[in-house]
N, C-alpha and C positions, 0 to 999 in steps of 0.2 A: 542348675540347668538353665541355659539360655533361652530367655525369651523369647518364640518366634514372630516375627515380623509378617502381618499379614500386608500385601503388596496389591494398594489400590487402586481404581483405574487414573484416580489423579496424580500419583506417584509414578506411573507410567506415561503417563501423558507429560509431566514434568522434565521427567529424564527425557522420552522423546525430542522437544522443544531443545533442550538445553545441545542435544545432540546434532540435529537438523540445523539449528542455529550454525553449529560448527564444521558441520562436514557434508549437509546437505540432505536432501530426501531420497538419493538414489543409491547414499551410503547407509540409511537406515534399516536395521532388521529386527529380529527379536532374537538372536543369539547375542547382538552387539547391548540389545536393549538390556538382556538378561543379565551380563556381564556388569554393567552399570552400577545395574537394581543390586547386585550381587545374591543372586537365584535363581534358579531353574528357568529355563524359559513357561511351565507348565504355569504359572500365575499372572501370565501374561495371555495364555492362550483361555485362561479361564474368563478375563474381563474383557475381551475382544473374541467376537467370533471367527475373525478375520485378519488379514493384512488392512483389505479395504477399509474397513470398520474404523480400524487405528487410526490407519492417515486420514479419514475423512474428520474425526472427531480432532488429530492435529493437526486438519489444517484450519478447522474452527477457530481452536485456543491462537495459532499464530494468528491470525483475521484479527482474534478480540484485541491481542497485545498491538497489531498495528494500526487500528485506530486509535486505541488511547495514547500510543507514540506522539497520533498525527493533533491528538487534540488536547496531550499535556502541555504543559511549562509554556505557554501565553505570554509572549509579551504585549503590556498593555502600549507600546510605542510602536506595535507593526499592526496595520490592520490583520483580522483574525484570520481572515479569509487570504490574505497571502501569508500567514505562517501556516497555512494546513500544505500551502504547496513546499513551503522553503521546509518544511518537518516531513514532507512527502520524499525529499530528493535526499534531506538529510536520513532517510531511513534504508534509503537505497543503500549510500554512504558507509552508513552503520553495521546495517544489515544486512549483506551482501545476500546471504543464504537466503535468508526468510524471502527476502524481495523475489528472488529469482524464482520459487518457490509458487508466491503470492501471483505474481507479474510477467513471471517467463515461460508458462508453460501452456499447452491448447486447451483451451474451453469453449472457443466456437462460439460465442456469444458475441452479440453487438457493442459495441462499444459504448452505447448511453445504459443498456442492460447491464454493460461491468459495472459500472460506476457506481448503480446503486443496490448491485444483489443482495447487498447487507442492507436491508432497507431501515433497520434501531440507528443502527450507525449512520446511515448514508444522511438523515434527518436531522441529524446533528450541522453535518456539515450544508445541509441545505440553509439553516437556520445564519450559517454566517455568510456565505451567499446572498441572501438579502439582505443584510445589513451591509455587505458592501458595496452592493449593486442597484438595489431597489429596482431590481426586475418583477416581472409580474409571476406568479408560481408556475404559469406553464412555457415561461421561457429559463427559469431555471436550470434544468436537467442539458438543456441544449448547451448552454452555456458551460456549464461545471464540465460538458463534455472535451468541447473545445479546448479550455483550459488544461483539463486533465494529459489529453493526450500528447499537449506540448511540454506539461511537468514531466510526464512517462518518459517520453524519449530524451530531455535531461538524467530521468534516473536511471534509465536502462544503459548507458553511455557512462554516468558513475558507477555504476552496479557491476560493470562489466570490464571495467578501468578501462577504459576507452579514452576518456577523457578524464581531467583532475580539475574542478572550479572551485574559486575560494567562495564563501559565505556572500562576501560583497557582489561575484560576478551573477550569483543564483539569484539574488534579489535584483541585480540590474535584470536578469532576463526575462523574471517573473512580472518583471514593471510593465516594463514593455507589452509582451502577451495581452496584459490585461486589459493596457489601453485600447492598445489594437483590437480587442476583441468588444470591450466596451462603445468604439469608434464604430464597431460594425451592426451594433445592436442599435444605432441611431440611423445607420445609415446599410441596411438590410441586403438591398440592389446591387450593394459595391460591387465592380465587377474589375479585377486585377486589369487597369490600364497603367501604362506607363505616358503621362501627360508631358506632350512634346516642349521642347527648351524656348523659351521666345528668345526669340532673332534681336540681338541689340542693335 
């Protein structure tokens, strides 16, 4: 007689992930889930009380898998703090689903609020922030903002095939960004003029 397989909420959360990954969160159900699992949907509605329940716990586990994207495989020859943005854009890249998931959809929240809702996580990346910046901790957040939202509209642009950049162009634009942003942390007042041409 066959052994039965009890089907646990990690098991499902698994297969979820691996699905969502492929076809998205607006294709995912618990018939497609069940199909999967190969089992009734009834073991699915046992460890969920919900649709809601489900997705909110996957979109956790995606959260968890995309910071440790944003903060594995380190190279010790780029500063840390621009591989979280070049691993940010390359996740987009990668991950089309998940990102679109993670990044495309309404949450109504401020944009220094996105940045660090996963506050485990977000402390990580604060930590390499100052070591590239040596800003003071309450200019931090302001900054990772700014930056943030100019990686975002790189990855929403890959994410969406809008645009195709190589590795090399991602890190010329992230350079840039930074000094610029850096430029502006010295010089706070900057107010966008255009400094007229002297007359030869």
């Amino acid at each position: 007689m066959p052994t039965k397989i009890k089907i646990s909420k990690e098991m499902i959360l698994d297969e979820a992930f691996e699905f969502v990954r492929k076809y998205g969160m607006e294709k995912l159900s618990n018939r497609e889930l069940a199909k999967k699992l190969k089992c009734s949907i009834r073991p699915i509605y046992y460890q969920f009380e919900n649709a809601e329940e489900l997705q909110k716990d996957l979109y956790k586990k995606i959260e968890k898998y995309f910071y440790k994207f944003l903060l594995d495989n380190m190279d010790d020859n780029i500063p840390k703090y621009k591989q979280i943005g070049i691993n940010y854009i390359k996740f987009a890249k990668k991950e089309k689903k998940l990102f679109q998931i993670l990044f495309m959809n309404e949450v109504g929240l401020t944009p220094d609020a996105f940045v660090s809702k996963e506050k485990e996580d977000y402390k990580e990346i604060e930590k390499l922030i100052k070591i590239s910046t040596n800003l003071e901790d309450n200019d931090i957040k302001d900054f990772h903002t700014k930056m943030w939202i100019f990686a975002h509209g790189i990855a929403t642009l890959v994410a969406n095939n809008t645009i195709s950049l190589t590795d090399e162009q991602v890190d010329k634009l992230l350079s840039y960004e930074f000094q610029a942003l850096m430029l502006l942390e010295e010089n706070p007042n900057n107010k966008w003029v255009i400094p007229s041409r002297k007359e030869k």
